[in-house]
VOGU-3710 file (C-alpha; in Angstrom, 3 decimals, decimal comma):
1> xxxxxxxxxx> 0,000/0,000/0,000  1,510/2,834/-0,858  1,539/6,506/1,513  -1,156/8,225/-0,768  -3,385/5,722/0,137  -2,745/4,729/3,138  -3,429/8,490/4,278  -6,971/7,894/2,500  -7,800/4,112/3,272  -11,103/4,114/6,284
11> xxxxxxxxxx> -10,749/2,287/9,460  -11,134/-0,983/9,285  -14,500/-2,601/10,414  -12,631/-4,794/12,389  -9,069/-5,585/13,837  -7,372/-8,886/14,743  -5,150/-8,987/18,232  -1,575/-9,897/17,102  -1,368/-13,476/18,492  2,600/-12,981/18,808
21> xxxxxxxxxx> 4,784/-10,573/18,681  7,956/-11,553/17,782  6,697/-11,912/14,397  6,873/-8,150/13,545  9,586/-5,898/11,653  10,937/-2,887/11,055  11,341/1,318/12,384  10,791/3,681/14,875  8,058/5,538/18,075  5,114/7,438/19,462
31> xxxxxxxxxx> 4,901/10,942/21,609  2,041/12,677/23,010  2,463/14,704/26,300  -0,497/17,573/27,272  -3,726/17,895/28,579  -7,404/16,192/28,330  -10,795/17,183/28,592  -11,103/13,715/30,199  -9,563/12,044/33,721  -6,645/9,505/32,847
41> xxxxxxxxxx> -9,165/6,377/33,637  -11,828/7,561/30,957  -9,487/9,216/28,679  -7,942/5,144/28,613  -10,906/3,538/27,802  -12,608/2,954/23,888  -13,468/-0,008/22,330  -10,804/-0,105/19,965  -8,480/-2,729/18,677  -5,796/-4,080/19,766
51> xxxxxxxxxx> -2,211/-3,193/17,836  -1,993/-5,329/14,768  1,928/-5,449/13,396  3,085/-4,784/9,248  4,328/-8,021/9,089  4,123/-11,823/10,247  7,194/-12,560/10,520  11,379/-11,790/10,571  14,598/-13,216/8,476  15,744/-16,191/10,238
61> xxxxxxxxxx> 18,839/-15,741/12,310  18,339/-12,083/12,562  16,030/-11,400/15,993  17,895/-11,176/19,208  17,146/-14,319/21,280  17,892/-15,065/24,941  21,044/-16,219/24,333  22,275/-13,421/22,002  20,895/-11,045/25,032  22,981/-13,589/27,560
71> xxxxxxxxxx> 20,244/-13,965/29,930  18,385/-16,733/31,588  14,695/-17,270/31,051  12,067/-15,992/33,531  8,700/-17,043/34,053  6,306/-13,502/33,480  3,435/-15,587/35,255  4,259/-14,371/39,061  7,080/-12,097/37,719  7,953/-8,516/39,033
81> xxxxxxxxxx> 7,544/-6,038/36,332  8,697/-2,566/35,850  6,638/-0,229/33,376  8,840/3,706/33,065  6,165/6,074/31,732  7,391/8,868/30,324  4,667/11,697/30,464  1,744/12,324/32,520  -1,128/10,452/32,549  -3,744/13,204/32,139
91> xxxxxxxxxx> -2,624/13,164/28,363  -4,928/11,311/26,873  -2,222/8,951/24,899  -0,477/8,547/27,893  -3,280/7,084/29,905  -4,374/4,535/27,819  -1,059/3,119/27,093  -0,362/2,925/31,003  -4,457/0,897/31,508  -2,978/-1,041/28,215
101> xxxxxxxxxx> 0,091/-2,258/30,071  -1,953/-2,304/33,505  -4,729/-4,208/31,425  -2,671/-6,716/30,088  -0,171/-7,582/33,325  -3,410/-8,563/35,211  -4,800/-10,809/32,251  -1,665/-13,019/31,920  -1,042/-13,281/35,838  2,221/-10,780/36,635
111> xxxxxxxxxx> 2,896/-11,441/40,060  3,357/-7,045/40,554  3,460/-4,637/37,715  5,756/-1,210/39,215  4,826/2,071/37,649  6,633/4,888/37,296  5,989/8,321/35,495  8,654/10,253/34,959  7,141/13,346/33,957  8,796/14,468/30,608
121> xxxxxxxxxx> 12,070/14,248/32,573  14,716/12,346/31,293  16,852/12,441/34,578  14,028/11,345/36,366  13,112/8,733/33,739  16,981/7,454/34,692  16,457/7,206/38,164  12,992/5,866/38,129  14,890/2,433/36,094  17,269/2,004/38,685
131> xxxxxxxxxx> 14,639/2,535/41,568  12,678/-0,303/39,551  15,630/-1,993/39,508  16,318/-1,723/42,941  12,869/-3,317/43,509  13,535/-6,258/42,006  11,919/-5,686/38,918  13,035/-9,155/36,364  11,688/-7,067/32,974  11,323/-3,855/31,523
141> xxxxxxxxxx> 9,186/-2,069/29,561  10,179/1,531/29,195  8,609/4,316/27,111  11,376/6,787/26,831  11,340/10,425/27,263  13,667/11,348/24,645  15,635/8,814/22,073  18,862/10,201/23,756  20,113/9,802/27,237  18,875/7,118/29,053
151> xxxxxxxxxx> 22,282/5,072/28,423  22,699/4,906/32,809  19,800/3,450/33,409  19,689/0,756/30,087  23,451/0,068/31,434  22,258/-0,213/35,091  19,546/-3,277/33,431  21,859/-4,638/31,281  24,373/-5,279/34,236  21,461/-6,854/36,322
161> xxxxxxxxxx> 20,689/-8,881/33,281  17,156/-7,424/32,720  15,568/-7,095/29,789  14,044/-4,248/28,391  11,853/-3,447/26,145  10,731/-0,370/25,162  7,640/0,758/23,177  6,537/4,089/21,833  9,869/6,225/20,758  13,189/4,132/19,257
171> xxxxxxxxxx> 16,136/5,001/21,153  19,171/5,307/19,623  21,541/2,673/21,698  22,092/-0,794/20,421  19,385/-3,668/19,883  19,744/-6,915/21,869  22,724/-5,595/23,510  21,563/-1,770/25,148  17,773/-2,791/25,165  15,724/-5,995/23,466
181> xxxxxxxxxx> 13,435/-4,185/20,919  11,287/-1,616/19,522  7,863/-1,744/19,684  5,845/1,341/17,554  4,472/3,154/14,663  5,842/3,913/11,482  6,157/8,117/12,263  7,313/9,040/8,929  4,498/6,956/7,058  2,302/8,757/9,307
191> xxxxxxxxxx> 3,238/12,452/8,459  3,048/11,159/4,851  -0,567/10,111/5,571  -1,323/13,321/7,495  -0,282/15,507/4,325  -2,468/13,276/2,088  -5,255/14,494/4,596  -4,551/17,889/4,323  -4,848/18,150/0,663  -7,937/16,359/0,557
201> xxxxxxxxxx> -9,142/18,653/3,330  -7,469/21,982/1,646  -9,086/20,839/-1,934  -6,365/22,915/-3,378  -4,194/25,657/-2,358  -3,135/25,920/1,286  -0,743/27,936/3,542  0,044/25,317/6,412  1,888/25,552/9,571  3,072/22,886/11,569
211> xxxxxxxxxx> 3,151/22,850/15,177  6,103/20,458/16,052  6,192/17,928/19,184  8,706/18,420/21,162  12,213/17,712/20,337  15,248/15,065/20,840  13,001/12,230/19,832  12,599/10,494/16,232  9,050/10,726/16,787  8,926/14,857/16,210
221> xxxxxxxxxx> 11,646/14,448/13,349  9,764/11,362/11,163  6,333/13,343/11,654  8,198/16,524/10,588  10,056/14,880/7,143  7,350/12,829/6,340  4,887/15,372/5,723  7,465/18,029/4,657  8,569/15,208/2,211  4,976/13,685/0,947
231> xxxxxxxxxx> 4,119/17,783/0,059  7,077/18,384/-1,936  6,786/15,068/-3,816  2,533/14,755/-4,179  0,976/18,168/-3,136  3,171/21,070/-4,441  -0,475/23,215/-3,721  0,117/22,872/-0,140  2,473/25,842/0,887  4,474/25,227/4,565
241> xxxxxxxxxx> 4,943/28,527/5,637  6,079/27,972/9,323  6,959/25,580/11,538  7,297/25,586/15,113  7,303/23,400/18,537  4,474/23,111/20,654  5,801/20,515/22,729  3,096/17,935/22,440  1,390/19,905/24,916  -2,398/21,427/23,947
251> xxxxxxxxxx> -1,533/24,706/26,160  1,310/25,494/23,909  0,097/24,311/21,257  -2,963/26,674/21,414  -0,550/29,760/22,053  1,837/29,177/19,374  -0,800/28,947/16,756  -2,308/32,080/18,352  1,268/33,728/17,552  1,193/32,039/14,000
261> xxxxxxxxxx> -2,284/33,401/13,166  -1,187/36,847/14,391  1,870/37,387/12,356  0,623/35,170/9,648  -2,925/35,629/9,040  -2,889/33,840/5,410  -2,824/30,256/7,477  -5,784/28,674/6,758  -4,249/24,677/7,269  -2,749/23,297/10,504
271> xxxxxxxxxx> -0,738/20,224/11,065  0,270/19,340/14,506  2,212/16,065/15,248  -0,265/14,965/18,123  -3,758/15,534/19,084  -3,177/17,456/22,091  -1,650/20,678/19,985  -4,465/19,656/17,284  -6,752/20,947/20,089  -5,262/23,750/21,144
281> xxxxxxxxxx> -5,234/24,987/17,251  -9,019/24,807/17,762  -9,167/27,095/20,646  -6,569/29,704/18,497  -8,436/29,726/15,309  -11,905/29,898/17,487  -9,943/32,938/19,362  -8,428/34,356/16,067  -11,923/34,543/15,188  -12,734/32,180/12,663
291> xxxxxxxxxx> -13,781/28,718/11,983  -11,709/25,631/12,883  -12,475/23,596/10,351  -13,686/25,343/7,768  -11,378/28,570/7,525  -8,244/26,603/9,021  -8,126/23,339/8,383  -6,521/21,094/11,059  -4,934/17,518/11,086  -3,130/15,655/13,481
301> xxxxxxxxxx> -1,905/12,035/15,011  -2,817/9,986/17,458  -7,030/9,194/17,815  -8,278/10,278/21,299  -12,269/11,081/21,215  -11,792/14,617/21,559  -9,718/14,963/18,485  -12,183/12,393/16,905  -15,443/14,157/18,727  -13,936/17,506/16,829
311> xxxxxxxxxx> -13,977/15,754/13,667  -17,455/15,049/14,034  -18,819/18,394/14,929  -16,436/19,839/11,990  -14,160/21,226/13,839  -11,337/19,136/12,298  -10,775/17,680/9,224  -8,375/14,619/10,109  -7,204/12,533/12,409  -4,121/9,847/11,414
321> xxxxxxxxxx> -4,336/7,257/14,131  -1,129/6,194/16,613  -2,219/3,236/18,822  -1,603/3,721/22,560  -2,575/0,196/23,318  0,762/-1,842/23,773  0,208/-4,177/26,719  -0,876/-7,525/24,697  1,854/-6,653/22,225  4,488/-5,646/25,168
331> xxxxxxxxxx> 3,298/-8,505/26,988  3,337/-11,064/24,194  6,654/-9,997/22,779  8,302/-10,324/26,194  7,192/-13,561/26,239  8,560/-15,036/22,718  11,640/-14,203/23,794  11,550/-15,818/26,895  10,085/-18,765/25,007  13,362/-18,710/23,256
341> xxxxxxxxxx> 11,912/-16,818/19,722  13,799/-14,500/17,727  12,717/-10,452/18,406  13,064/-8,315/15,504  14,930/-4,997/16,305  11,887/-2,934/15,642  8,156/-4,146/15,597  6,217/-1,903/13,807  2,023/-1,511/14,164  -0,017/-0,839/11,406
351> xxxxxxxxxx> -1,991/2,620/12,218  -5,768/3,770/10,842  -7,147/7,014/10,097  -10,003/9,084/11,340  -12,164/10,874/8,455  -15,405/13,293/7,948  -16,645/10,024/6,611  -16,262/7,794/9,541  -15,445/9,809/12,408  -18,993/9,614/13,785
361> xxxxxxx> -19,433/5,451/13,372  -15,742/4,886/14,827  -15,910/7,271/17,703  -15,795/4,524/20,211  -12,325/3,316/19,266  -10,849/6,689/19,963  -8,869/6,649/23,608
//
């Protein structure tokens, strides 16, 4: 399937739980950090699917194994396991991936899941590892703050002979040596996708700005060249005109597109790298004093029910969907390995979208 239409392809009526993971392959992570309309329990919950990976399986003698990692097999059933958040909770992303993992460490019998949130701080993030460490924790599953930095802690593991795995953004540190795997969305496809939406949206020309997620992590840079890279190549109509971070956070968000709008009022097209700024753009344009929607389009990632909700009262024109829900694939991955299967270096999911078209019939798998 190629980008085009992939950024144009409906939900599909149904998805199938990935019965293993170590069958996946190949890329990078996921970001979201901010505020919700919702608490962190209901902004966790939706009906929709589980994570379904590109691909069924990997080239033979090429996944890390438990004996290419050096380390003994552990039974998860009764296990100690450590989960590192990265961001808070009352992000809407953020919350369901935690339930996800939460979810999924009751089902298969974990003898005590540890949480930590580490609050967009990567030195905290550090020191929250080695406290689960310290705790006993046999496995890891880490979602980091930034793809840089966390070479203590991943060194503090690896010298305790615990594996981890971490889901969400790709670090840059060596597979099956530093860390296990990679578990995540294909960010650059998904910018691609995102500027297929905004051309169908714009219907022709467009002056768009981009409000960026935060930086230091690949997630910000594949959204970023991805749809930088799909307009040049498919949708020379579609005019960037500026670019700037919002930090993944809707308060920011909303402000710097309030500054955009000021010194540029010619913007009529938004693209922000996660739902959170999405919604802030809405409040700006609404505050600029025009119609979200209709007089600025707006499209982001990720697939929370506001973002979709906005979509439905045309307030938005599209949503490209990031999956938050990692605890059967975290969980199932974790144990192929320990089974003694090969884990690809990255497994990458396979992401929907949210249109005008189908917003209103697939509002209950938002998060």
């Amino acid at each position: 399937m190629t980008p085009t239409t992939a950024g144009r392809r409906a939900l599909r009526p149904s998805r199938l739980l990935v019965a293993g993971a170590a069958a996946a392959l190949a890329l990078t992570g996921c970001a979201n950090s901010g505020e919700t309309d919702a608490p962190a329990a209901a902004a966790s919950a939706g009906n929709g699917g589980a994570q379904v990976t590109k691909s069924a399986s990997a080239p033979a003698g090429e996944g890390c194994t438990l004996d290419k990692y050096g380390l003994e097999k552990i039974d998860l059933k009764g296990a100690k396991v450590g989960f590192s958040q990265s961001e808070p909770d009352t992000a809407a992303f953020r919350a369901a991936e935690t339930q996800s993992i939460k979810d999924e460490a009751a089902k298969i019998g974990v003898g005590e899941l540890l949480v930590t949130n580490a609050n967009a701080q990567l030195t905290k993030q550090i020191s929250d590892i080695q406290d689960l460490l310290n705790q006993g924790a046999q496995a890891l599953i880490v979602a980091p703050v930034n793809s840089d930095g966390l070479d203590p802690a991943l060194a503090a593991a690896k010298a305790k002979g615990v594996p981890v795995l971490t889901i969400d953004r790709k670090v840059t540190n060596t597979a099956c040596s530093d860390y296990l795997a990679f578990i995540g969305s294909d960010f650059e496809e998904q910018g691609k996708r995102a500027a297929d939406a905004m051309a169908t949206a714009a219907g022709g020309p467009a002056k768009v700005a981009i409000l960026l997620g935060s930086s230091g992590n690949n997630v910000t840079d594949l959204r970023t060249s991805g749809f930088v890279d799909q307009v040049k190549a498919e949708h020379p109509e579609l005019e960037i005109v500026a670019q700037q971070t919002g930090d993944f956070e809707r308060a920011k968000g909303q402000s710097v597109a309030e500054q955009l709008l000021q010194s540029n009022p010619d913007i009529n097209a938004i693209y922000a790298e996660n739902d959170e700024m999405g919604l802030g753009a809405v409040q700006a344009v609404l505050s600029a004093g025009k119609q979200p929607g209709t007089d600025v389009k707006i499209v982001s990632i990720d697939g929370t029910k506001n973002a979709v909700q906005a979509l439905v009262d045309g307030q938005y024109n599209g949503v490209i969907e990031s999956n938050p829900r990692f605890g059967p694939l975290a969980f199932s991955t974790l144990q192929d390995f320990m089974d003694g299967k090969e884990i690809p270096e990255d497994i990458i999911i396979e992401d929907d979208e949210y249109t005008p078209d189908n917003a209103a019939a697939e509002l209950a798998n938002a998060f």
